[in-house]
Each structure stands twice: as structure tokens, then as C-alpha cells.
C-alpha positions as CSV (number, residue, x, y, z in Angstrom):
1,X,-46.4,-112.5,-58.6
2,X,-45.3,-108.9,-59.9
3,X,-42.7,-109.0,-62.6
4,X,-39.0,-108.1,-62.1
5,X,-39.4,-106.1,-65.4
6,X,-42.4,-105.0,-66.7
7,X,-42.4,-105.0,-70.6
8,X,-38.8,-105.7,-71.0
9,X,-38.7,-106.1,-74.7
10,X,-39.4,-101.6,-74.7
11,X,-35.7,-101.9,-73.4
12,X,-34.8,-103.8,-76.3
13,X,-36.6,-103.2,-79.4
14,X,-34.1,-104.3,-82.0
15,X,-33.8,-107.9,-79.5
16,X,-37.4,-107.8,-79.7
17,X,-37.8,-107.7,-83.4
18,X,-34.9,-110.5,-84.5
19,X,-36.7,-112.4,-81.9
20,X,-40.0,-111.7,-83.6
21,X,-38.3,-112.3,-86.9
22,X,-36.4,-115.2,-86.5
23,X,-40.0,-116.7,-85.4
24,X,-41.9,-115.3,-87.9
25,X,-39.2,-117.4,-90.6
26,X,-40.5,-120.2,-89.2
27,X,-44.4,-120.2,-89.8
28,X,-45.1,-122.4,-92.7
29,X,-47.8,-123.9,-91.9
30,X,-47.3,-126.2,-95.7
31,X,-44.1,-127.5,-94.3
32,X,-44.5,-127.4,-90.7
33,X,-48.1,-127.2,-89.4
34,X,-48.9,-124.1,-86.9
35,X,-50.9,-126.5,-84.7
36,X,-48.0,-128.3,-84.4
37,X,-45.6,-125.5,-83.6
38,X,-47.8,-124.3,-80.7
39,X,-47.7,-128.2,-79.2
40,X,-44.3,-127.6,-79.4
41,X,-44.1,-123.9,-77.5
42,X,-46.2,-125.0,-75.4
43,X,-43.9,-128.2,-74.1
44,X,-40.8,-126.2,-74.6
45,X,-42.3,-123.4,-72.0
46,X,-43.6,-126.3,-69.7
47,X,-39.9,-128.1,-69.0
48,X,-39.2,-124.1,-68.5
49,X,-41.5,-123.1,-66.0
50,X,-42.9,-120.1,-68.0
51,X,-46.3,-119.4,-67.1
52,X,-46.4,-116.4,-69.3
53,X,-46.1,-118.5,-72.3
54,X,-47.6,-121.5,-71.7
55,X,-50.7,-118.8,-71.3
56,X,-50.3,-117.6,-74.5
57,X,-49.6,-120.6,-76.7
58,X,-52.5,-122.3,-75.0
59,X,-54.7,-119.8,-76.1
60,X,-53.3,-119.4,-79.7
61,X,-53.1,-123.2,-79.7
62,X,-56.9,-123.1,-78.7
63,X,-57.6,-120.2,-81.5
64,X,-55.8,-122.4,-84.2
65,X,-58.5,-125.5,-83.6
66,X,-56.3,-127.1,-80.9
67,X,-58.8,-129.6,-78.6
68,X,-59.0,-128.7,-74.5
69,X,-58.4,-132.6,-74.2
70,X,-55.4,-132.8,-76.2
71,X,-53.6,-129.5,-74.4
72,X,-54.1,-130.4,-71.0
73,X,-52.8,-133.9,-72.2
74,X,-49.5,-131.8,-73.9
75,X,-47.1,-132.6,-71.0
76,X,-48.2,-136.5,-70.7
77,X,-47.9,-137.0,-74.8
78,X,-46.5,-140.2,-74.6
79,X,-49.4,-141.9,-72.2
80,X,-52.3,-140.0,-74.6
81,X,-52.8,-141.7,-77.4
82,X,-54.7,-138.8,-79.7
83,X,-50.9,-137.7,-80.4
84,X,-49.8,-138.6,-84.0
85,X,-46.6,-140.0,-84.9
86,X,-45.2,-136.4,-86.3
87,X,-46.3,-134.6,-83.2
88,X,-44.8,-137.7,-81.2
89,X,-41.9,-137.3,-82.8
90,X,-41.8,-133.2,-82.1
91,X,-42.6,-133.5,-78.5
92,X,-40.0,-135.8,-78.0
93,X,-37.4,-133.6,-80.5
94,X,-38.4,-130.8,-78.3
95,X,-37.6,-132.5,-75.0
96,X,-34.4,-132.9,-75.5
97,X,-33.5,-129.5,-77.5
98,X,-34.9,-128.4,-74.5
99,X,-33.1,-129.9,-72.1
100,X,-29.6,-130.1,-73.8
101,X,-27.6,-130.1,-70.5
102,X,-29.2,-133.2,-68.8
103,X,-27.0,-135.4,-70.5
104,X,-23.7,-136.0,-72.6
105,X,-25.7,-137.4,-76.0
106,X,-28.1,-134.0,-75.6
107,X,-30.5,-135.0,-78.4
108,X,-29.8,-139.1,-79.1
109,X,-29.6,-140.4,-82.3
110,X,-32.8,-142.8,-81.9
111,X,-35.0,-139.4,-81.0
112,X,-33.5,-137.6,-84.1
113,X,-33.5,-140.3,-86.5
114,X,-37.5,-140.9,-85.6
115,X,-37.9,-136.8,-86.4
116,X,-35.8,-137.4,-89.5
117,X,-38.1,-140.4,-90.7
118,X,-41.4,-137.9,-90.7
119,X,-40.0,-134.7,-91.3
120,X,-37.8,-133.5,-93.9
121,X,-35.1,-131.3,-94.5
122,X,-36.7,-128.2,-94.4
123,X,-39.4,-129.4,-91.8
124,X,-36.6,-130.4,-89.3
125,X,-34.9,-127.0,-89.5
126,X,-38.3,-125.2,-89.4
127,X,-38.8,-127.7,-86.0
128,X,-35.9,-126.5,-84.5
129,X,-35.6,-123.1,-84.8
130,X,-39.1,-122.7,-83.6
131,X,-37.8,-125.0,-80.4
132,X,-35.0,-122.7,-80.0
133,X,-36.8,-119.4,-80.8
134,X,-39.8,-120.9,-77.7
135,X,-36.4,-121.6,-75.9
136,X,-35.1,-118.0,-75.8
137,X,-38.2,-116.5,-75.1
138,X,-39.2,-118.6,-72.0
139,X,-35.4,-117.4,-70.2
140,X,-36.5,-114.3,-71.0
141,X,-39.9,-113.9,-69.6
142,X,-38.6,-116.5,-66.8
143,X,-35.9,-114.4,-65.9
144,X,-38.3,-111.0,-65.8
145,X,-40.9,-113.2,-63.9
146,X,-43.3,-112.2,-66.7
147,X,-46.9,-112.9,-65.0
148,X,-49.4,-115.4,-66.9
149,X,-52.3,-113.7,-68.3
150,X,-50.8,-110.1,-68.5
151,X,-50.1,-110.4,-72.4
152,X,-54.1,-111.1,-72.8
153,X,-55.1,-108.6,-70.3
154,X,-53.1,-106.1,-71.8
155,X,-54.4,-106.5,-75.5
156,X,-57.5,-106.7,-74.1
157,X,-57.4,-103.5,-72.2
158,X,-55.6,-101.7,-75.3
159,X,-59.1,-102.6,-77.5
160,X,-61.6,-100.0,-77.5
């Protein structure tokens, strides 16, 4: 696969960094765990079809302690049982954020209410900006058919 637009963020810089920066707002890993946010990218950019960043948050996932067995198990959370009840909870919050269009009641009440009764406030809000920021990202690098891998190569090929 060759990409429709290589690097598109250069076109965009000021995109780029609200992107970057609405993300970054997100990383508190006392209220909301990064562990847990990677799960989360990496199920968002799953229901999206985004190769590129299911890549990369598999890697940082696997760089932040995440287990081989519990990613490759990410997209069939609810039939593993080495899911908690919080990351449960997020997966399923995620889903439908996700998927908002698939039906009139786009997030119901019962998969909200179970987010609300192990996550707070703050934790909730910090949950779903980081599934909306995942959310923005994957149309964009879905859209530029962004190729899996070429983040990593890159950085790697940038090293000395």
C-alpha cells in the first residue's frame, strides 16, 4: 500500500499540534491510566480500519508493560477474561463513541452508566477525549492511507 499523502500533518502543522495538544491534555496516568488509554486507541483504530495506528499503539501499549496475550485479545475483550471491570467498561465506552452512527441511542445509557460507576468525573472526560482525539486521528491517517509500520521505520531511520 503507498500512501495517498505522505506526511500529511507537514501540510498542517498548526492541525498537527492542537491535535497533539488536545491528546497530550489527556495523559494522566493518576486519573486515567496510560495502559488503559492505549487499550482504548488501540480498539478505537480497530472498528476504524487504521493500520497505521493500531501499529503504533500496539507498540507503545507493549512499551508501557502491556501483555502480547492481552493485545491480541483487545478486539474480543468481552470473551477474555484478563480484562478488568474499568477496562471493560472503556472498551465498551469506546465502542460506541466509536461508532456513534450505528444507531439512534449512540452511546446507551446502560454502557454509560457502567463507565460512570468506575470512573469519575474527571476520569470520564479524560476517557472520552482520548476516544475522540484516537477518533480523529484514525480518519486522518485512514483517509491518507497512512502505511502500518512507516512511523517506526521512520524514527528508526532518523536515529543515528
Amino acid at each position: 500500500m503507498e500512501p495517498r499523502i505522505t506526511r500529511p500533518y507537514r501540510h498542517v502543522p498548526d492541525g498537527y499540534r492542537a491535535l497533539t495538544a488536545l491528546e497530550a491534555s489527556t495523559r494522566d496516568d493518576a486519573v486515567l491510566p496510560h495502559a488503559l488509554q492505549e487499550l482504548v486507541r488501540l480498539r478505537a483504530s480497530q472498528i476504524n480500519g487504521c493500520g497505521f495506528c493500531m501499529d503504533m499503539h500496539s507498540h507503545d501499549a507493549l512499551d508501557s508493560g502491556e501483555t502480547v496475550e492481552r493485545l491480541f485479545s483487545v478486539a474480543a475483550w468481552r470473551e477474555a477474561p484478563w480484562f478488568t471491570r474499568e477496562e471493560r467498561a472503556a472498551l465498551a465506552l469506546t465502542e460506541e463513541v466509536t461508532r456513534l452512527a450505528d444507531r439512534p441511542d449512540a452511546v446507551p445509557d446502560a454502557v454509560w452508566d457502567e463507565a460512570a460507576a468506575v470512573f469519575d468525573e474527571r476520569a470520564l472526560t479524560l476517557l472520552v477525549t482520548t476516544i475522540a482525539t484516537i477518533n480523529a486521528w484514525n480518519r486522518i491517517s485512514v483517509a491518507t492511507r497512512q502505511v502500518a509500520g512507516s512511523r517506526r521505520r521512520a524514527a528508526a531511520a532518523d536515529r543515528p
